[in-house]
N, C-alpha and C positions, 0 to 999 in steps of 0.2 A: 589507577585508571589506565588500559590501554588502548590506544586509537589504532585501529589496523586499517591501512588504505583502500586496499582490497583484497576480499576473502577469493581469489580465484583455485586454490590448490588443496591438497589434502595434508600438507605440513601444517601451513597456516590455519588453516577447520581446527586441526586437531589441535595446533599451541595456544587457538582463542578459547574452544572451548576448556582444556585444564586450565587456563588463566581463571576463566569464571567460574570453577570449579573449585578453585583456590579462593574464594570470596573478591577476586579483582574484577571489577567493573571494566568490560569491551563494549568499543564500539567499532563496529567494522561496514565496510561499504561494499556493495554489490550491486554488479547492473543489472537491475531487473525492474519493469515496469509497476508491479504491484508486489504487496506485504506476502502474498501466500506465496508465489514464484519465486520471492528470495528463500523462504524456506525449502520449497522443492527443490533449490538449485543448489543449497548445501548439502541436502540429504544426495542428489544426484553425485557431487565428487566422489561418493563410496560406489561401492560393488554393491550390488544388489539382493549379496547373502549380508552385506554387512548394515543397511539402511536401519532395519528393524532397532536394534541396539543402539544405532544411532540416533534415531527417532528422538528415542527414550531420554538420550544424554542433549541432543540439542532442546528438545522443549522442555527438561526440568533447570536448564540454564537460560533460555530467553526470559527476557521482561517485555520485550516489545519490539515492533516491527514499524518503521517508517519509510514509508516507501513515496520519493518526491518529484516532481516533475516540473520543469521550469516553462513559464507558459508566456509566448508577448499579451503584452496587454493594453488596451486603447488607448494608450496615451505613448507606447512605444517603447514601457520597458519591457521586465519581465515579472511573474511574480509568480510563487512558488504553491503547489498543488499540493497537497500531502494526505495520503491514503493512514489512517492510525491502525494495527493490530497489536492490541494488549493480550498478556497472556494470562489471563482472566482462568481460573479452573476449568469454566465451562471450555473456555478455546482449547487451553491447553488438550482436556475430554478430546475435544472437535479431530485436532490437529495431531496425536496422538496417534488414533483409527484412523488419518488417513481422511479424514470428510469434508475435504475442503468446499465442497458447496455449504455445508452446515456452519465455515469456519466461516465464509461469506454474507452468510446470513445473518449471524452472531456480528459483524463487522458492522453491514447494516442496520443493526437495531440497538447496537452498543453504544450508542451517542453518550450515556448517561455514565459509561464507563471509561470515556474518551476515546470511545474507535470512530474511524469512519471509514469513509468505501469513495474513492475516486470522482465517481460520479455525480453523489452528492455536492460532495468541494467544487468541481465542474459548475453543477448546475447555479449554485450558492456565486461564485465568482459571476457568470453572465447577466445571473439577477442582479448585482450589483452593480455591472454595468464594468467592470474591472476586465474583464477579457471579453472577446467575440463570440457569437458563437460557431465560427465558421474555426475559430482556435480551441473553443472547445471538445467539438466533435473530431478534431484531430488528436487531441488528446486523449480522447475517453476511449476506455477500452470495451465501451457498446454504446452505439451510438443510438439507437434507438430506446435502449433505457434512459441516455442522457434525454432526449427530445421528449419523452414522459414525465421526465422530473421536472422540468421547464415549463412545459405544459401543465402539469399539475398542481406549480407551485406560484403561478401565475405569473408568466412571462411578459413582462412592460416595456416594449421599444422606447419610449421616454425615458428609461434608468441604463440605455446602453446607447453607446454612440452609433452602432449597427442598427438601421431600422426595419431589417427581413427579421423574419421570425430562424427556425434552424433550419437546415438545407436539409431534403429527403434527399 
């Protein structure tokens, strides 16, 4: 197993990927907000004739994409957000061509395969009363899908210490 701190350069891409390539399990870290941005931001240290072929070699070596965000939460710690993309055949398909709305999609509806999408986690933590939702629409990377899921999913000012509903 190797832990790489962070993937920022094109040495380090390349020595993680022949690691997993060699049957050795990497874990590497990258600052990026969600699961499909860290893969775009790998494919971006290449050249743009070299992406293609790289494509190919980063998504037949991932397993999985965790993408986590630390959030205060009502009683004043923190507590951890985490977006799931597994690389499931279909994703892989998805993620492959390039279709990251599809790869979103797939994120969204894979609960059953262990993915999830941001927002969900989002809305799931303020139903429970565990963050704000004035911290969660700082978090969520659309805020007006968060405030439909909340809404949707039946938002209780009784199960949060915050008793406004979400801020338009």
């Amino acid at each position: 197993m190797i832990l790489i701190g962070e993937m920022r350069d094109r040495v380090t891409v390349d020595t993680a990927l022949k690691a997993a390539q060699t049957g050795h399990l990497v874990l590497g870290t990258l600052h990026t907000r969600n699961a499909i941005n860290a893969l775009n931001r790998l494919l971006n240290i290449y050249n743009p004739d070299e992406q293609p072929a790289m494509r190919v070699q980063i998504m037949e070596s991932l397993l999985a994409v965790l993408a986590q965000l630390l959030i205060p939460t009502t009683d004043g710690r923190r507590t951890a957000a985490h977006e799931i993309l597994i690389n499931t055949p279909a994703m892989q398909d998805y993620l492959m061509k390039g279709n990251d709305t599809e790869a979103f999609q797939l994120m969204e509806t894979g609960a059953n395969e262990g993915m999830q999408v941001m927002n969900q986690v989002l809305c799931d933590l303020v139903l429970l009363g565990k963050i704000s939702p004035d911290e969660a629409v700082k978090a969520s990377p659309d805020a007006g899908d968060l405030r439909r899921r909340v809404r949707n999913e039946g938002f209780d000012p009784s199960r949060s210490s915050n008793r406004e509903f979400m801020p338009q």
